[in-house]
VOTOR-291688 format. One line per field, with one value per residue (C-alpha): residue number from 1; residue in three letters; x, y, z. Coordinates in steps of 0.001 Angstrom, whole numbers. Each point is the difference from the previous one (the first is absolute). Example, Ala and Ser with C-alpha at 12.3 -4.5 7.8 and 13.67 -1.06 7.14 Angstrom:
i [1	2] .
aa [Ala	Ser] .
xx [12300	1370] .
yy [-4500	3440] .
zz [7800	-660] .
END
This chain:
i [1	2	3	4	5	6	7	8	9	10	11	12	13	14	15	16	17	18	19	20	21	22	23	24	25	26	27	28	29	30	31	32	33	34	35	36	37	38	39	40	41	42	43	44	45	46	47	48	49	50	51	52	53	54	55	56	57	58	59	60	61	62	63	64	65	66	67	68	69	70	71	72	73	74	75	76	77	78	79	80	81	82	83	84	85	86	87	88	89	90	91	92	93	94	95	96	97	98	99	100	101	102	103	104	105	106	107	108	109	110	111	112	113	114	115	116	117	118	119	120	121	122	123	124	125	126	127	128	129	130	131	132	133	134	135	136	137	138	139	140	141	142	143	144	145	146	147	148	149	150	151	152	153	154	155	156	157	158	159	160	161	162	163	164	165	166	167	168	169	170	171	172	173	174	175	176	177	178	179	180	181	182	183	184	185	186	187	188	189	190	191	192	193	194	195	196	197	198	199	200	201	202	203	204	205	206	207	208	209	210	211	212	213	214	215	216	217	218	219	220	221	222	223	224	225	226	227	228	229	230	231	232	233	234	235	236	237	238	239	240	241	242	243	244	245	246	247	248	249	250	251	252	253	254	255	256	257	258	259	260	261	262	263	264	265	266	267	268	269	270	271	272	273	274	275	276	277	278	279	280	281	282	283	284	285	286	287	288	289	290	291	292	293	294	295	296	297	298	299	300	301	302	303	304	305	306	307	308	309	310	311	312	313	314	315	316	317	318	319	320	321	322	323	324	325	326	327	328	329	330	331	332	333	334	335	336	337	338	339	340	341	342	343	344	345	346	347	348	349	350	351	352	353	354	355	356	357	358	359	360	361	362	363	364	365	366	367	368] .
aa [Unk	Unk	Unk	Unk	Unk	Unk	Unk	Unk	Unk	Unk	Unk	Unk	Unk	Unk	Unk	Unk	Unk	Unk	Unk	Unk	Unk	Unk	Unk	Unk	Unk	Unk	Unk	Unk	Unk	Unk	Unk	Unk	Unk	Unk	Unk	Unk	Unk	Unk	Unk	Unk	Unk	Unk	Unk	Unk	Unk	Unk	Unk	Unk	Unk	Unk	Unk	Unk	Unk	Unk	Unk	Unk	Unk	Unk	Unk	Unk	Unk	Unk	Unk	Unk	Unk	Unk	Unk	Unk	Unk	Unk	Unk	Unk	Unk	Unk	Unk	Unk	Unk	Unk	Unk	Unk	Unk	Unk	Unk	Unk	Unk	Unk	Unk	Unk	Unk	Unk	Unk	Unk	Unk	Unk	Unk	Unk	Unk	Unk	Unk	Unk	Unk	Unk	Unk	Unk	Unk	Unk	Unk	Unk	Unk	Unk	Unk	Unk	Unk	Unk	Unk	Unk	Unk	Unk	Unk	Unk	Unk	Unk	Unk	Unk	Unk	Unk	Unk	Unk	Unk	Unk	Unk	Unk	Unk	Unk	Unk	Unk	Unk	Unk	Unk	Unk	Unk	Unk	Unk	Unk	Unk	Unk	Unk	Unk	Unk	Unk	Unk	Unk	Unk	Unk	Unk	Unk	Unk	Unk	Unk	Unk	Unk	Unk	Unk	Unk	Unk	Unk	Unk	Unk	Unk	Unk	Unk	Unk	Unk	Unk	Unk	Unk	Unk	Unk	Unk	Unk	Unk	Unk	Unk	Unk	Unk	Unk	Unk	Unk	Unk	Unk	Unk	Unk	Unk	Unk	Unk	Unk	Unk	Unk	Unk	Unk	Unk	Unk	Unk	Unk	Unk	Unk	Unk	Unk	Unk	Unk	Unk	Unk	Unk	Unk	Unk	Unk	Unk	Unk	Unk	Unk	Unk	Unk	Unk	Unk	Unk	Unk	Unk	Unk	Unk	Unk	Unk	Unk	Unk	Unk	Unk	Unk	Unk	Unk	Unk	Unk	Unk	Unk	Unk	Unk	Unk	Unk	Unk	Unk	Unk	Unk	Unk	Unk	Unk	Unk	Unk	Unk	Unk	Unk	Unk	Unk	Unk	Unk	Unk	Unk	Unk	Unk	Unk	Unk	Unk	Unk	Unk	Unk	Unk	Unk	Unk	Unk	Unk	Unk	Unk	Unk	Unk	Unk	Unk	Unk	Unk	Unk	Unk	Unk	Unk	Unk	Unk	Unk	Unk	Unk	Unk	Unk	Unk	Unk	Unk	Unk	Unk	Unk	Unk	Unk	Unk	Unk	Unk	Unk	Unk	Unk	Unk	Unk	Unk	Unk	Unk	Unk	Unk	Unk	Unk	Unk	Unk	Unk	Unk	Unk	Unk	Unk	Unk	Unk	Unk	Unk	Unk	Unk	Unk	Unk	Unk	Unk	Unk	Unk	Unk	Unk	Unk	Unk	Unk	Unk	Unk	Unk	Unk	Unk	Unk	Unk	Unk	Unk	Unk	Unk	Unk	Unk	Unk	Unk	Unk	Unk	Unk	Unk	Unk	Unk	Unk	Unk	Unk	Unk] .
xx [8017	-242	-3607	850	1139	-2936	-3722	-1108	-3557	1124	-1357	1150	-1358	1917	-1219	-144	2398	1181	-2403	2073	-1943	1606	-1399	-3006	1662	1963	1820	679	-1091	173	1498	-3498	-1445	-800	3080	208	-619	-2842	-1457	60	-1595	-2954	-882	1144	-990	368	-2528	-2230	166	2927	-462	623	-1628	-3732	-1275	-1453	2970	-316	2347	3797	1594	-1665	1800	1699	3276	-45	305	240	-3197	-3733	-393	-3936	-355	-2897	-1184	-723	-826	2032	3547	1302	-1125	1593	1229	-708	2694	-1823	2764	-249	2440	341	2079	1684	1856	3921	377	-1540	-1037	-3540	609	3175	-1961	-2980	2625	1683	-3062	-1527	3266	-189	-3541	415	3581	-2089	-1638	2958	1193	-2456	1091	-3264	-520	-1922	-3616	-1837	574	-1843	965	199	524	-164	1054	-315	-1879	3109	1452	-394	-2272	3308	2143	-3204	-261	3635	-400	-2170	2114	2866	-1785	-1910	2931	2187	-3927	-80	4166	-1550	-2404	-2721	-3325	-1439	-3567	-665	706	-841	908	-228	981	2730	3412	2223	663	-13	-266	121	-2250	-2172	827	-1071	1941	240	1759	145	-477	3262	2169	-932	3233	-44	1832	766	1572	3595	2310	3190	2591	-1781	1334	-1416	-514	-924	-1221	514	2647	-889	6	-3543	-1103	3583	39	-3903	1551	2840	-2081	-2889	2723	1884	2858	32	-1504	-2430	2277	2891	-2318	-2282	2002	-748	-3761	-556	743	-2461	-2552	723	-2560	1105	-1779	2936	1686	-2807	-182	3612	-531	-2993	2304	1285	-767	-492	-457	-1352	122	-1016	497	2152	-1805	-1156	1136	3522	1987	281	-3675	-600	2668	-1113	-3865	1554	1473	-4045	-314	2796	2029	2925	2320	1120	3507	667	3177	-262	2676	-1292	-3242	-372	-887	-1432	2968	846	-2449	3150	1357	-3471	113	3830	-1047	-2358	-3722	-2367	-3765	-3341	-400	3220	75	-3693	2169	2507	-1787	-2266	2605	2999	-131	-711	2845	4121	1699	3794	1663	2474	-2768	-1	-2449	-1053	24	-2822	-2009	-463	-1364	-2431	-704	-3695	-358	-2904	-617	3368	961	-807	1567	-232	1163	1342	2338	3442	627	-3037	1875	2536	-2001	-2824	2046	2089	-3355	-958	3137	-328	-3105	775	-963	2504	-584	2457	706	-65	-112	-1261	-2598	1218	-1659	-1845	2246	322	-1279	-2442	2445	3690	1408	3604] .
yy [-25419	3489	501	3691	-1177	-1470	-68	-2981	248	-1184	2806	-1651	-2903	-2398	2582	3487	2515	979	2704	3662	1870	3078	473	949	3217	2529	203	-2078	88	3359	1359	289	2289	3447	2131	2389	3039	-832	-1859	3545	1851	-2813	-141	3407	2594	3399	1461	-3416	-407	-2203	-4045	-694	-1618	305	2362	-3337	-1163	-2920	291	-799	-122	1820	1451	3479	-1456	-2666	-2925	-3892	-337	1507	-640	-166	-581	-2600	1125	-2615	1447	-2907	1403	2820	-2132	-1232	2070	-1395	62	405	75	-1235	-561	-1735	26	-810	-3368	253	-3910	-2142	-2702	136	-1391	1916	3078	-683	-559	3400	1736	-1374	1208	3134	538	-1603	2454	2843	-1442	-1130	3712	1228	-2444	-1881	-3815	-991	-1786	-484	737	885	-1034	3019	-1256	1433	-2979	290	-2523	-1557	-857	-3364	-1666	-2329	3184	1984	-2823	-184	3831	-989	-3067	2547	2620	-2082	-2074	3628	717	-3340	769	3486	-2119	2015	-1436	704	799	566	2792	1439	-823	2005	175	2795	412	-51	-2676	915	-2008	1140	139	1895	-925	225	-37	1436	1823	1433	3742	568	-1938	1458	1087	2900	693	3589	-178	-457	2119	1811	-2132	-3578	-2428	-1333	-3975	-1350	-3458	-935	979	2154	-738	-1791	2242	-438	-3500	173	2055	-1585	-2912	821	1788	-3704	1288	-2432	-3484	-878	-2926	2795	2309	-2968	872	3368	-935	-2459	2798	2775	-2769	-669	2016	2692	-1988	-1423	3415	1718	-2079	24	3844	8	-491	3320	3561	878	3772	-104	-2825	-255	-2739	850	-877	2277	3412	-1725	537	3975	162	-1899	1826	3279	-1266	-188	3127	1658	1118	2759	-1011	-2252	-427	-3466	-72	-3950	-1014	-1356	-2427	-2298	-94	-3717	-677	-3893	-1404	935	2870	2826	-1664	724	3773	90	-1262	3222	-1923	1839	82	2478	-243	795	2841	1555	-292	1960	2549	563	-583	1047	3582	-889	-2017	1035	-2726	-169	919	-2845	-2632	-2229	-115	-3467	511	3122	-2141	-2680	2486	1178	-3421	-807	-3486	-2271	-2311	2596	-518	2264	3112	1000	2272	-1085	1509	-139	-2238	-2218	-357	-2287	-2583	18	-662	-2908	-1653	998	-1364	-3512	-49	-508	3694	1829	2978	3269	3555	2340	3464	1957	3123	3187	3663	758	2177	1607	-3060	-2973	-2620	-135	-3097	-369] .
zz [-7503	1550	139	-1113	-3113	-1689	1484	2141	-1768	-4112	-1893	-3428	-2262	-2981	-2378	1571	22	3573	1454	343	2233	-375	-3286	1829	1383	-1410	3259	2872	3961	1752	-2518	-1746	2387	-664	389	3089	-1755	-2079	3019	2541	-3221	-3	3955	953	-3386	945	1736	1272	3632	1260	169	3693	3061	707	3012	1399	2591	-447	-3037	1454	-3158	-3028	-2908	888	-2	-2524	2266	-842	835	1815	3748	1747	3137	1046	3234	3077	3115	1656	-1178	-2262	-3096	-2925	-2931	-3468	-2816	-3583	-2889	-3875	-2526	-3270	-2378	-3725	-465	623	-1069	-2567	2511	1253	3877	343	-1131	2453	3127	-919	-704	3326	2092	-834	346	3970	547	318	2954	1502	-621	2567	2723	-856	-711	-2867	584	-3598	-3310	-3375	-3188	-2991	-3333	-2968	-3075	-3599	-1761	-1667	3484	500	2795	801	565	2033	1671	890	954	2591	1644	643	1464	2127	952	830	2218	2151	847	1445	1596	-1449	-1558	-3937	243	-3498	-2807	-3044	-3938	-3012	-3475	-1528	-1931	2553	2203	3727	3598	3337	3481	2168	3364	3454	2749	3857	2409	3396	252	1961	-2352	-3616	-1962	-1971	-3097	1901	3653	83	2396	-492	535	-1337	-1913	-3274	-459	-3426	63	-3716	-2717	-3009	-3698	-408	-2502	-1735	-476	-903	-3185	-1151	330	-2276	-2543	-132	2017	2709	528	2577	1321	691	1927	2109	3144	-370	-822	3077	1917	-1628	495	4056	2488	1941	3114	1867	-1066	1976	2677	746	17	1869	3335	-266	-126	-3258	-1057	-3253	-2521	-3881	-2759	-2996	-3295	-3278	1023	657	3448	-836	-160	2470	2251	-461	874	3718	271	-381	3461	-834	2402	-758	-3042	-1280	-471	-2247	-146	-3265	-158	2474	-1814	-816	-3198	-1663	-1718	-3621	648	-162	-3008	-1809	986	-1234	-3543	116	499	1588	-493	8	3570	1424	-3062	2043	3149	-787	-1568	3154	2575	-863	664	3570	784	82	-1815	630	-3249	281	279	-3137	-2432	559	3796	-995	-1961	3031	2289	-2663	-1096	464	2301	-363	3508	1254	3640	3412	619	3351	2258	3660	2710	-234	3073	-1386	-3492	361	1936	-2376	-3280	2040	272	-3442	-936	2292	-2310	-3078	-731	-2328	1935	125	2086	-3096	1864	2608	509	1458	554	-3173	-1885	-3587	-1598	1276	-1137	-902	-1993	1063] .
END
């Protein structure tokens, strides 16, 4: 059996019902997070001073332009020291079963590492389970995340429990970096082309799975892959000179698209027909399903962006769509392009060119 199609850890007894974890959250993954909007209105009110890095240099990465994750540098007089990646994530249940959960959950937490070129060294559990969940299914929780944690080969050192109404999972992590290799989100040069690592439609099939649409056995392919690491993806990447690189999750790829263009240099131009997308994931936006996150995206990001007035509807909705455990977008020279997705591809990784950046002009990004 498809170990994406029913948890290895039994999370059912001869007389129990089967345990739904998404009745612990009124929505699912990334798609839970605070929208865009409301989130700049929270860390930024008018008139505070602006989050960003500390005056202490030792800060590499802080939060100015709303990277993956914070850089410090750990000083050794014996080199140029070692650059520590601090990121955490958690997040609502997209599935009902407990390990699967806990492997997603853990994935995503570990991409944003991988997002800064880093490689993941410990982690920290974050829970937050209400008192109905079972111990079976917590317990389950736990196997997946710490299975998707050994696979990054990455330690668990411990974490933190409480009780509340919503279920949600995820990890601090830990991780390192040399100073001279962080990516940034911000970076890429006129006339780069733009590699995305993983398809769109996460938060798509999340929906139409929680509504009854779909069933889980029709989507596991798609699944399998929203719970794979972004490691060999970053490693394979790793070899060449990348200009900027984020991962793609709650703010969708538009979000996460115009985040690179901060420096005020470049526009994005995606080519939005060769944006991959998990299978059956366009047939979900056709029958007109959408959900509260990708409804927050639009409404903070579309005025920025020129969307071709041919593009189909469901085509829009997929690059608004917010992704839970989404792939890498990154950023690399257009000689460097082709080689890198051959190896992507030679890996297993269903990787695409989905546009280019070119001298910022009227608009930061242009969906095509």
């Amino acid at each position: 059996m498809d170990k994406f199609s029913s948890p290895t850890t039994d999370t059912t007894d001869a007389t129990s019902e089967p345990i739904r974890l998404t009745r612990f959250a009124s929505s699912g993954g990334c798609a839970a997070k605070v929208g865009p909007g409301d989130l700049l209105q929270l860390v930024m009110p008018e008139g505070s001073m602006r989050l960003g890095s500390a005056t202490d240099q030792a800060v590499l990465v802080g939060t100015e332009t709303g990277d993956d994750a914070g850089v410090y540098l750990i000083r050794d007089v014996s080199s140029d020291g070692t650059g520590l990646v601090q990121t955490v994530d958690f997040i609502t249940p997209l599935v009902d079963e407990p390990e699967l959960y806990g492997q997603i959950a853990a994935a995503n937490a570990l991409s944003d590492v991988y997002a800064m070129g880093g490689r993941p060294l410990s982690a920290l559990n974050i829970c937050v389970f209400p008192k109905e969940l079972p111990p079976i299914a917590a317990r389950a929780i736990f196997a997946g995340a710490l299975r998707a944690i050994h696979d990054a080969g990455a330690v668990l050192l411990g974490g933190h429990t409480v009780r509340g109404p919503e279920l949600l999972f995820g990890l601090s992590v830990t991780g390192v970096v040399h100073p001279a290799r962080i990516w940034r989100n911000v970076g890429a040069r006129p006339g780069d082309q733009l590699i995305l690592t993983k398809p769109l439609g996460a938060g798509l099939l999340s929906t139409a799975l929680r509504k009854g649409l779909i069933s889980l056995d029709e989507i596991a392919p798609s699944l399998a892959q929203v719970a794979t690491l972004n490691r060999r993806t970053a490693e394979i990447l790793s070899a060449h000179p990348v200009s900027a690189a984020t991962d793609v999750t709650g703010f969708g790829l538009v979000g996460h698209s115009l985040g690179m263009t901060r420096s005020g240099s470049v526009s994005l131009h995606l080519d939005c027909d060769r944006v991959p997308a998990y299978d059956k994931a366009l047939r979900i936006a056709e029958a007109g399903v959408t959900c509260g996150g990708a409804t927050n995206n639009r409404a903070a990001f579309l005025p920025h962006v020129a969307v071709r007035p041919t593009l189909s509807a469901a085509r829009v909705e997929l690059i608004f769509d917010p992704q839970t455990s989404g792939g890498l977008l990154v950023a690399l020279p257009a000689q460097h392009a082709p080689t890198a997705l051959a190896q992507l591809h030679d890996a297993g990784i269903a990787a695409a060119i989905i546009g280019e950046a070119s001298p910022r002009d009227q608009y930061p990004l242009y969906a095509d």
